[in-house]
N, C-alpha and C positions, 0 to 999 in steps of 0.2 A: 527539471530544467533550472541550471543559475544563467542567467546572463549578468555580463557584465557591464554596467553604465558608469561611467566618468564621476568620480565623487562629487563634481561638483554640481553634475543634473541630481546627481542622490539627493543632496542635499538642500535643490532648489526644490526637488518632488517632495521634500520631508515637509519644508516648512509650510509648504504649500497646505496640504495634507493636515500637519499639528494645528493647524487655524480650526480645524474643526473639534469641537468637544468630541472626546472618547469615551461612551455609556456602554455600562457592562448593557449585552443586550438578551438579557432576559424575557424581554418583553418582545423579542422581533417572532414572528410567525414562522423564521423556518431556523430559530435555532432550536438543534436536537434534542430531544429526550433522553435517548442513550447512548449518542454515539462522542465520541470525542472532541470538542471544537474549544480553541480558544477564548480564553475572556474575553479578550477584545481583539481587533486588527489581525495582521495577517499570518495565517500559516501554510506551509507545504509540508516538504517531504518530512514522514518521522524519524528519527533518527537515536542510536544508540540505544536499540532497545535493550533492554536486561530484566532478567528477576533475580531478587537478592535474595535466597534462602534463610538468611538470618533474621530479617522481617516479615517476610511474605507479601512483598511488594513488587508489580510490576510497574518498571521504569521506564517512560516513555519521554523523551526527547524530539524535539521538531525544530524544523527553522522556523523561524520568527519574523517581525519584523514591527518591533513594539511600538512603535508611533503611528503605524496609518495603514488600514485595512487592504492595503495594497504591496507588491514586491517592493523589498527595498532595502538597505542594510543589513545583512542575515546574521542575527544569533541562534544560539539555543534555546529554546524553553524549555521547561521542565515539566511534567503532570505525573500525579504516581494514583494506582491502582493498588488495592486488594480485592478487586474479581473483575478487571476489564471491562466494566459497567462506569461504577462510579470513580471519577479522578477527581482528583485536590489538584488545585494549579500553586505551584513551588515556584513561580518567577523564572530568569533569567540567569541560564549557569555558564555558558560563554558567549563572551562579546567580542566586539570584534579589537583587536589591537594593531601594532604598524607593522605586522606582517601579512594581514590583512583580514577580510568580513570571512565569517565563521560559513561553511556550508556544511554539506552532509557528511554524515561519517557514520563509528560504529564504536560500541562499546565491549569489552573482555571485563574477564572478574581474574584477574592474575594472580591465581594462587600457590603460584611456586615463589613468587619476587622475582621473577626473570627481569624487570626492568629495571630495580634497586628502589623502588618509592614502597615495596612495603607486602610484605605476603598478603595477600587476597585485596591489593589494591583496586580500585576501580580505575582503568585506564581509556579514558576517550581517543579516539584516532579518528580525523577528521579533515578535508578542503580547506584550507585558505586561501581566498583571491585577492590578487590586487594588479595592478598595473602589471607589473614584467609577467604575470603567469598565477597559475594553480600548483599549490605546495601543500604536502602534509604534514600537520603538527598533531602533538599528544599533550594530553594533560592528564594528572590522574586526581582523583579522590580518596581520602581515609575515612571519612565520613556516611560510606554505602552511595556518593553518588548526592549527594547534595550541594556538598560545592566540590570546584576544582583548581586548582594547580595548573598555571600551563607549565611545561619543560622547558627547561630556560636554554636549550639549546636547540629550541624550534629553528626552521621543520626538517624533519627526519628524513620527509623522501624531496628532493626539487624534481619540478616538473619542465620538462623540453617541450610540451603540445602544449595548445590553447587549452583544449579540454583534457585534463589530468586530476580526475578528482572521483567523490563518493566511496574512499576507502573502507570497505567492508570483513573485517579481520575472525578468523576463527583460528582453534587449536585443532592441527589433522593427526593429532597422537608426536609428533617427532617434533614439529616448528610451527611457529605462528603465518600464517598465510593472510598474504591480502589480496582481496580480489578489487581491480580497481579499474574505473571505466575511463578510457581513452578513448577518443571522439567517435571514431564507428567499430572498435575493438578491446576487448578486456586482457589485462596486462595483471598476471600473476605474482606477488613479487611472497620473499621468506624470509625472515627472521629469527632466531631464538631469543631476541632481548626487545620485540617492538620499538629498539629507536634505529636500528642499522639493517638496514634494507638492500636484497639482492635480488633482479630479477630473473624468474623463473622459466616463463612459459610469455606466450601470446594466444588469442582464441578470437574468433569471430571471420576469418576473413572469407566468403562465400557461403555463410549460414546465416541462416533467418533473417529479418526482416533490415533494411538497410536506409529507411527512407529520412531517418534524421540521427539524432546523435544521442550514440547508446549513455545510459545514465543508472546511477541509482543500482550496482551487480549485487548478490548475491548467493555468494557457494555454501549448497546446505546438501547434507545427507540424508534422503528419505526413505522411510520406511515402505516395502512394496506390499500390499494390501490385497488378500485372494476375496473369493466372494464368501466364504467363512467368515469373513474380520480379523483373519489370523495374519501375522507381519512372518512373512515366507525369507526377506531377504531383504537387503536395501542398495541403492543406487545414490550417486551424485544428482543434483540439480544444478543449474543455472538460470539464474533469475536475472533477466537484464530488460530494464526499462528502456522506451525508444520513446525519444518527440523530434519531428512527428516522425510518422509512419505507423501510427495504430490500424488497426481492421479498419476503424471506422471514423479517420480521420486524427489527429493530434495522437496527445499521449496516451500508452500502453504498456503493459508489460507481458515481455515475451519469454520464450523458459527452453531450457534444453538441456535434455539425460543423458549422461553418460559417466565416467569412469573418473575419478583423481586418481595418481598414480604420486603425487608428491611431488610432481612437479609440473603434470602438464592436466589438461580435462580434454578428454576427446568423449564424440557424441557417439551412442551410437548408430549401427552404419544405417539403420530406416530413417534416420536424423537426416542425411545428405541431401533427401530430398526436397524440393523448393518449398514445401507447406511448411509457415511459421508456426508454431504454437502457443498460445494466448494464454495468462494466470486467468484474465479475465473478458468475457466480450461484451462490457458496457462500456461506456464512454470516459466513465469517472472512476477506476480504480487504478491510482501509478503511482511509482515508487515503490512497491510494496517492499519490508522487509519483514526478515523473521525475529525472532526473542532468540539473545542468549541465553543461556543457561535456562530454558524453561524447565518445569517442574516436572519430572518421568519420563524424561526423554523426549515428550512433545514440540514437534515443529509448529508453533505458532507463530503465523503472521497479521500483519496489518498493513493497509496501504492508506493513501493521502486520496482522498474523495473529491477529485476534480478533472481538468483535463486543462492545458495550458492556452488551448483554444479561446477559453472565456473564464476562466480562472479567478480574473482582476475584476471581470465585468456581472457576473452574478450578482443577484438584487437582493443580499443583504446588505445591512447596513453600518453598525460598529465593528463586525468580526466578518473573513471570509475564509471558508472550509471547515472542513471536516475529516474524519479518520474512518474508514469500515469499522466495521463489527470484527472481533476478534476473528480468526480462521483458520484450522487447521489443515495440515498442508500431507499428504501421503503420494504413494504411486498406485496405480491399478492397469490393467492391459484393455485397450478397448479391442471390438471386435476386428481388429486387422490384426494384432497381436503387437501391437506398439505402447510404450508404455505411456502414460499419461500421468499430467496429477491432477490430481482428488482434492476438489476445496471444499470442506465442509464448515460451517459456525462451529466456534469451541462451547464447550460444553457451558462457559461462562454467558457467552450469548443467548442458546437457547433456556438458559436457566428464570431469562426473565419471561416465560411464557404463561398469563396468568390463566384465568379461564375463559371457556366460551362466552363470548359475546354476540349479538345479532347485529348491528349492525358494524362496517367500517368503521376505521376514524383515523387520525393523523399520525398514531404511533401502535402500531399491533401485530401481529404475526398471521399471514395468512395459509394454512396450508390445502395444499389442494391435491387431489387424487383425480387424474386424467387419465381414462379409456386407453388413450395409448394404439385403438383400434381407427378412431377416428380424427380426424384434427379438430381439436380443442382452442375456444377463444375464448379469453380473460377479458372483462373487461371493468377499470375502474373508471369510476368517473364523479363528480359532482352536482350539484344541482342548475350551475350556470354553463354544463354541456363540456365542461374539459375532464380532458378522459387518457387514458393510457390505456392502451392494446397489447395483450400477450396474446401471441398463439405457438402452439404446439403444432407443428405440422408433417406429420405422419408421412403423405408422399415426399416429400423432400428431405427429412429427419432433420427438422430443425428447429429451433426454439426463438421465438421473437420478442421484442419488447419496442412501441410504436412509441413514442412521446412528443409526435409532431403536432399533438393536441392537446398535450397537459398544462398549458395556464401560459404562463408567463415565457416565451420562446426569443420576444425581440429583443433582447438585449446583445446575442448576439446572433448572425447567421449561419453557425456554424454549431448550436445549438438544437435547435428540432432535429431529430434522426430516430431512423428505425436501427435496431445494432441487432444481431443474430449469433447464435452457438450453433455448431454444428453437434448432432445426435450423432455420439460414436460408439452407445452401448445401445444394442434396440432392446426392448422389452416393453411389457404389459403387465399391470396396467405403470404409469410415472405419476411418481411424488417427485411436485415442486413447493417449494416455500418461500414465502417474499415476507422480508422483513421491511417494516414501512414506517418512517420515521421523519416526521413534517415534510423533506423536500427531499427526503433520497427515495428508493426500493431497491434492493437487494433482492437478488433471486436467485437460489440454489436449485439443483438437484436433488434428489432423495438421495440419493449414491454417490454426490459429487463429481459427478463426472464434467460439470461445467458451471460455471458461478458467472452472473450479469450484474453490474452496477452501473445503476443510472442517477443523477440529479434528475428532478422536476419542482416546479414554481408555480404550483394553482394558487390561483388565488382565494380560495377557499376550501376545505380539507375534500378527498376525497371523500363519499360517505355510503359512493353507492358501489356493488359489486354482482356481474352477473357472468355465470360461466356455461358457456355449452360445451357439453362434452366431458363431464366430468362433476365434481363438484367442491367446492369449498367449507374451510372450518377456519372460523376468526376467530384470534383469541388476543384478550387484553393481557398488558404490560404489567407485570406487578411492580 
């Protein structure tokens, strides 16, 4: 979500805000262990991701807004990775100029010079807002993506709707494609040089979910996954973020298979039907996007760990958000024979798995082996009675996550909720795993077949864990 406010409330909200010291917050009780957060103040969507093969760095870009733990003037940040664990923070690589505040966008590794800044340039493609509208500009890097260059003939594409923005660009083998969201529909547009822009196609009008304004698209290629592990064939995806209109109120992101043809994406025809389909059914995974150029062909993503519901209002304190866990992204057929995707942690995630431990704690991996015959209930909790509820529930085939009792909820109403996945693979017995990391859990499938991200705010760590129905194995962080 950008909104746009009058520079000069920006401005009132900034100074407002700068009156208070900024402390790296090391010391706050729900910043992460391993997950992605800002030094300080505030972030959202990630943006421009890439890996540079020539260092072995993953590049991760986000909006910003470096003065006050709250939305408000959006740049870039920058944080780099060698194993999507640990990130170095690199500062600030666009800011905003008078064509306006920087928002989301995407990054190419242009190794032909199709744009003339330079064989295997780094070239950012991105929103800019300001008063008359949302416009895309480009800037590139010679550097690997350190600093950048704007194009001094910004912006490339002008925008005629309010909402014209989140340019998401790949190579489809012929021409540079951007996939780009407009207010409740994505707009395809083609290039062969990234600054001269022709539209293609239109998509969205009477599919999936409609309840607010589509943001943040994504066109990837996925590899279709048999129950061997062998890749049989691959399909298009579309990734397209909604706030609101999530499952379970606010922001979501929703997704839909089917065909590029080079100029248009249709879904296919078991697509038509009214059921949306979710990357995620917790409250707190949106925006997500994928890595360019990952390493083997792998489709890795990452999303923005919040929901815009309460976003600004969550009880940290110098910094607000965070990033998922790395995740890999495939297709598989559930039992109707419709294709789905598969989110599993990348191998860099699961890497920090250290060994068994007995009891809970505030950052650790829990996996669990559930009957599958019976319905199974999870339950964490602490010593002053705040608790979170999973259950697995066999007659309904559904999987739950309760958080209307995990600590801290008032901040806002919108907050405490129960969220649910639907079971579209049946089997016996199910592996789930929940990653837990001071104030999120992450819950996967054994098989992927559906991934929950939730925020929660105890005021004191989880420590205790008891399951009917199955059993658990806790392991520490290395």
């Amino acid at each position: 979500m950008k909104r746009i406010i009058p520079i000069l409330v920006l401005c009132a909200t900034l100074a407002a805000c700068s009156t208070q010291p900024a402390r790296h917050a090391t010391d706050e009780p729900f910043r992460s262990v391993y997950h992605h957060t800002p030094e300080v103040n505030w972030m959202n969507d990630p943006n421009g991701m890439f890996y540079d093969d020539a260092t072995g760095l993953w590049h991760l870009y986000y909006q910003h807004n470096p003065e006050a733990p709250v939305w408000g003037p959006m740049h870039w940040g920058h944080s780099v990775s060698s194993d999507l664990i640990h990130w170095e923070h690199k500062g600030i690589v666009l800011a905003p100029d008078s064509l306006g505040t920087i928002f989301s966008g995407s990054i190419v590794i242009d190794r032909n010079n199709t744009a003339g800044f330079g064989e295997n340039a780094i070239v950012a493609i991105y929103t800019q807002s300001e008063y008359i509208g949302q416009h895309q500009s480009i800037a590139y890097s010679t550097d690997g993506g350190m600093t950048f260059t704007k194009y001094e003939a910004n912006p490339v594409l002008m925008g005629d709707i309010a909402d014209f923005r989140d340019p998401k660009v790949m190579w489809d083998g012929t021409q540079w494609v951007m996939t780009l969201a407009c207010q409740q529909e994505i707009r395809f547009y083609g290039s062969s040089n990234l600054k001269d822009w022709t539209l293609l196609s239109r998509f969205g009008e009477g599919l999936g979910a409609h309840g607010g304004v589509w943001e943040c698209p994504d066109l990837v290629k996925l590899p279709i996954i048999n129950h061997k592990s062998e890749i049989i064939n691959h399909k298009w995806v579309l990734l397209v973020s909604i706030n609101p209109g999530g499952p379970f109120g606010g922001s979501a992101t929703q997704y839909f298979v089917g065909n590029w043809n080079g100029k248009e994406f249709r879904v296919e025809s078991l697509e038509l039907r009214e059921e949306s389909k979710w990357l995620d059914y917790g409250k707190d995974n949106y925006s997500t996007f994928t890595w360019h150029n990952a390493p083997n062909n792998r489709i890795v993503s990452m999303g923005w760990m919040s929901n815009w519901q309460y976003a600004q209002q969550v009880p940290t304190v110098a910094f607000r958000s965070q990033n998922t866990i790395a995740r890999e992204l495939s297709l598989y057929r559930d039992d109707a024979g419709e294709y789905r995707v598969r989110v599993v942690p990348s191998p860099e995630s699961w890497a920090i798995k250290g060994e068994p431990i007995n009891q809970l704690n505030d950052a650790c991996i829990v996996c669990l082996n559930l009957s599958g015959e019976e319905t199974s209930v999870i339950t964490l909790s602490n010593d002053k009675g705040e608790k979170v509820t999973l259950i697995l529930d066999v007659h309904r085939q559904t999987f739950s996550m309760d958080r209307t009792a995990s600590g801290n909820c008032g901040f806002s109403a919108d907050f405490a909720a129960v969220t649910t996945a639907p079971i579209t693979v049946h089997r016996s017995p199910f592996t789930v795993t929940l990653f837990i990391d001071h104030c999120s859990i992450e819950a996967f499938d054994g098989d992927g077949a559906w991934a929950m991200t939730n925020l929660v705010f105890p005021s004191e760590p989880y420590n205790h864990i008891h399951v009917v129905g199955g059993e658990a194995t806790i392991y520490d962080i290395k």
